[in-house]
N, C-alpha and C positions, 0 to 999 in steps of 0.2 A: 504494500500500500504506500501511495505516494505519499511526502508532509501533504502536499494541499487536501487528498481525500482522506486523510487522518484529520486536520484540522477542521474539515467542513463536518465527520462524523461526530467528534466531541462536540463542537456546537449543538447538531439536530441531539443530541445525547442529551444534553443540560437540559435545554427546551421543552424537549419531551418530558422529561423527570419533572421541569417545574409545571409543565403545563397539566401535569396530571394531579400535582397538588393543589393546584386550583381547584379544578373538577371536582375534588375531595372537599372542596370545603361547600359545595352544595348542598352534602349531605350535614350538616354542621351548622344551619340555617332554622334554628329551633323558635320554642316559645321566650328562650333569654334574648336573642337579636330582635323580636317583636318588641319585648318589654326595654330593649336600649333604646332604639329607637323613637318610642314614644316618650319613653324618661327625659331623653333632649329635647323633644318638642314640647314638650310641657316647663324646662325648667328655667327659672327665671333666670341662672345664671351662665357660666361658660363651660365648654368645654373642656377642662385639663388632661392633655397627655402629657405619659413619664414613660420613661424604658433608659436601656444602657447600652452600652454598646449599642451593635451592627441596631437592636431595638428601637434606641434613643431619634437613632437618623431615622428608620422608617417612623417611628412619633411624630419627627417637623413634615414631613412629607404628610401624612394626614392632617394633622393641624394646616397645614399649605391649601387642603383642597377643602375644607370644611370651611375654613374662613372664605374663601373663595365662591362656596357655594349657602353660601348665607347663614352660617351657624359658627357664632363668634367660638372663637378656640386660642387656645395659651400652650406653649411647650416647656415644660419642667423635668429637665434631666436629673435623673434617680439620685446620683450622688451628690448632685446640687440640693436637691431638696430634704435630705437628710442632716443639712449643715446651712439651713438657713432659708433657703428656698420656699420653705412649708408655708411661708408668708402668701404666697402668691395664690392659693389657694384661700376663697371665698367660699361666705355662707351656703348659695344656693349650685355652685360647681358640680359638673359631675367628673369626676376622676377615670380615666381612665389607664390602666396599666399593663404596658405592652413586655410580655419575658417568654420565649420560647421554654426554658424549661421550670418561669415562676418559681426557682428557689437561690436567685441569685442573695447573696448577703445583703445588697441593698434592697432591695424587695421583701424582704424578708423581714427589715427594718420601718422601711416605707408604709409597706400594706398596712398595718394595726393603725400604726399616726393616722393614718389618711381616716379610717372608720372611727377614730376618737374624736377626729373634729365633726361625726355626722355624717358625712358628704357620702353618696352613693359610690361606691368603688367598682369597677366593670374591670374583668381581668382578658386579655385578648393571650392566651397561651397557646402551647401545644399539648401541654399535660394539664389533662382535668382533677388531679389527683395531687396538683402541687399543691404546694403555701400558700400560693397566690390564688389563685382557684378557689383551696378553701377558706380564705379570708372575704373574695371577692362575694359581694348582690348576685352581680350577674356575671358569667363566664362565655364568651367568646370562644370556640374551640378552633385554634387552625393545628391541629396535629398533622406532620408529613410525615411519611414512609422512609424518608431520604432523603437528605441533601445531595443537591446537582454534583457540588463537590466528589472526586471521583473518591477521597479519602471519609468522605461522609464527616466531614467537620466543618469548613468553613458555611457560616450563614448563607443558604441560596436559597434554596426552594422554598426554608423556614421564612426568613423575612417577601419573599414572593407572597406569602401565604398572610402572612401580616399586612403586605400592604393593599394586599386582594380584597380581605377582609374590611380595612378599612374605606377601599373604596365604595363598598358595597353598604356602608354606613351610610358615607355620604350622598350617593343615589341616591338611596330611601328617604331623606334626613329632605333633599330639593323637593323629591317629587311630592312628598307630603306638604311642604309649604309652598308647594303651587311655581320654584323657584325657575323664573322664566328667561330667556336670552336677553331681555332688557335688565333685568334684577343684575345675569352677569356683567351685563356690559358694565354698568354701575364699580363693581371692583376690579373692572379689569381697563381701565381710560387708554393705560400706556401700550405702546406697541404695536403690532401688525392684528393681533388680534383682540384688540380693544377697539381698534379703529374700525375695523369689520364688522364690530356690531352697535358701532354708533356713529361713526362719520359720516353723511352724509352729502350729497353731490354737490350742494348748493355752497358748503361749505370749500369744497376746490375749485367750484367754477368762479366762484365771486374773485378768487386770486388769479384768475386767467385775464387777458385782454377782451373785447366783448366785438370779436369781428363781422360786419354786416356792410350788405350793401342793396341796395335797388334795385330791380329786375329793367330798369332803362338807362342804370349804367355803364361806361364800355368795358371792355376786353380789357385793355391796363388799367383800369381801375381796381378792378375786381381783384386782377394781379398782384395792386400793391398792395393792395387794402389784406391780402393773405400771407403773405409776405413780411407786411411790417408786424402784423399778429402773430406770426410763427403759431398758428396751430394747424396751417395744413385745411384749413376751412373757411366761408365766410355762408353765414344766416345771410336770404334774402326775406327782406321785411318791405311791404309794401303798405301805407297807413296801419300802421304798426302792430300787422297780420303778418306770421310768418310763414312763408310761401313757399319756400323752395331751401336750395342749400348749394354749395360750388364749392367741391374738395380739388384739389391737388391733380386726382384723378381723372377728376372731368376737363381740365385745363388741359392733361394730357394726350388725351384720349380726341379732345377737340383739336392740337395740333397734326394727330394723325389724319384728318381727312383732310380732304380738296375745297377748304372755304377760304373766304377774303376775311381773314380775320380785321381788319379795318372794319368789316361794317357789321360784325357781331357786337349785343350785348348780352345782359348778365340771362336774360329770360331766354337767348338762342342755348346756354349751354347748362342754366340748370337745373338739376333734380328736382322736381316737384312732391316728392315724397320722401324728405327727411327722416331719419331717425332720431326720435327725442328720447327725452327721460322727464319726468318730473323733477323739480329739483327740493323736493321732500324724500325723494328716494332714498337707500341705504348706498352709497358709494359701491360697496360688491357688487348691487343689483348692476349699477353701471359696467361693470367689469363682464359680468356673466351675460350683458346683453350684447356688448363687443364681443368676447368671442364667439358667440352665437352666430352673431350676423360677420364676424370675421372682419370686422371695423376699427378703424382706431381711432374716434374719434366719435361725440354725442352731443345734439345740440340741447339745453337745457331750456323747457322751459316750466311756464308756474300753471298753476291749477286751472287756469283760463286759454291754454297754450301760447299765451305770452310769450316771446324768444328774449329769456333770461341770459345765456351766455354758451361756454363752450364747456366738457370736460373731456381730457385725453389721456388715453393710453398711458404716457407717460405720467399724468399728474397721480393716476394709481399706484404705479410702480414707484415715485417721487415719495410718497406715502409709505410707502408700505406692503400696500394691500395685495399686492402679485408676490 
């Protein structure tokens, strides 16, 4: 066997191992993941994860997508909060506590503090029969057969199985509060996909130049008027109805035949059936309408079809949004 088909079989080898401890945690989906998930919808205060090690990082990764998906959450690493941390923990909190084998010595310490200040305790393990387990309300089971690891030690499949689990929190935790792609956009403003689900057209067209011209005026008009706009376009507006349109294309396409271009104007060479958008639209819809029609370019207009302006190609990609 060559390294490369040796390398590609240990890959599909791990994958398969972790992919089947997922699958395993189907079965693992009892009346405790019911009663968690109501307990956080009902409690008036946050959610606290803890764990250690390889745990601790799968903990900020759920607290990452909990907050994310509209259920305030805090990360408290095990050893921190055995030495002062405990602070951070509030009256109405619900604690959660993330340990593949629940008998780490910090857990061990952890777990009792936590149920002496009241606070509901949810134990996310692999052994239901640890410390943790039975100190915890409610128990979590992601037990695997195996780590990926060929040695069967290093954390793989166990933390796959943890963070499975806790995505599967957070699902439940949105779809119960109704939590919608506008709610995300809300926490999510920055970046390529903050901007996809709230920037809108009107907002990159209003930054463009706003190119137009008259269907009675000439051939170099129309020319420059595209030209000193650089978008490749100019809106024909006649009593300020817009009529038509004159890309790049059609200029082109007009020097390929046999006319006196001296005695054309804008109405001999344009398009009479524009491509709009509203400019209340979502910016992607922009995007998914251009490659649809295979365009680079949309003229924007308002709820009356008013011709508002231009948006292109480029101002998406300018963005982010490609």
């Amino acid at each position: 066997m060559s390294i490369t088909d040796e390398i590609k079989k240990y890959a599909i080898e791990a994958l398969k191992i972790e992919a089947q401890a997922i699958e395993q945690l189907t079965h693992f989906i009892n009346d405790d993941f019911v009663a968690v998930v109501e307990l956080i919808l009902k409690s008036k205060g946050r959610v606290v994860i803890t764990g250690i090690g390889k745990s601790a990082i799968v903990a900020q990764k759920i607290v990452a997508t909990l907050n994310s998906t509209g259920t305030p959450s805090i990360f408290m690493h095990a050893a921190d909060a055995i030495h002062g941390d405990l602070g951070n923990i509030q009256k109405d909190d619900v604690v959660i506590c993330i340990s593949k084998s629940g008998s780490t010595p910090e857990i061990k310490v952890l777990a009792p503090l936590v149920k002496s200040f009241d606070n509901t305790l949810v134990a996310i393990t692999g052994d239901v029969n640890s410390f943790l387990a039975k100190q915890a309300h409610f128990v979590l089971n992601t037990f695997v057969e195996t780590e990926a690891c060929p040695n069967n030690l290093a954390p793989t499949s166990s933390t796959t199985a943890q963070m499975a689990m806790g995505d599967a929190l957070a699902v439940c935790l949105l779809k119960q509060r109704g939590f919608t792609s506008k709610d995300f956009a809300k926490y999510h403003p920055g970046g390529a996909l903050g901007k996809k689900l709230y920037l809108r057209v009107e907002d990159i067209s209003s930054q463009n130049e706003k190119p137009v011209v008259n269907s009675n005026q000439t051939l170099k008009e129309v020319i420059v008027e595209i030209s000193s706009k650089r978008l490749g376009v100019a809106a024909v507006v006649d009593n300020n109805k817009l009529i038509g349109i004159v890309t790049d294309g059609d200029l082109r396409r007009m020097l390929g035949k046999d006319l006196d271009i001296n005695q054309l104007t804008v109405k001999d060479i344009m398009s009479t059936s524009p491509k709009t958008i509203q400019q209340n639209s979502l910016a992607i819809e922009a995007l998914h309408y251009m490659e649809d029609k295979s365009i680079s370019q949309l003229l924007v207009v308002d709820e009356n079809n008013a011709y508002i302006g231009v948006i292109h190609l480029h101002d998406l990609l300018r963005e982010g949004i490609i």
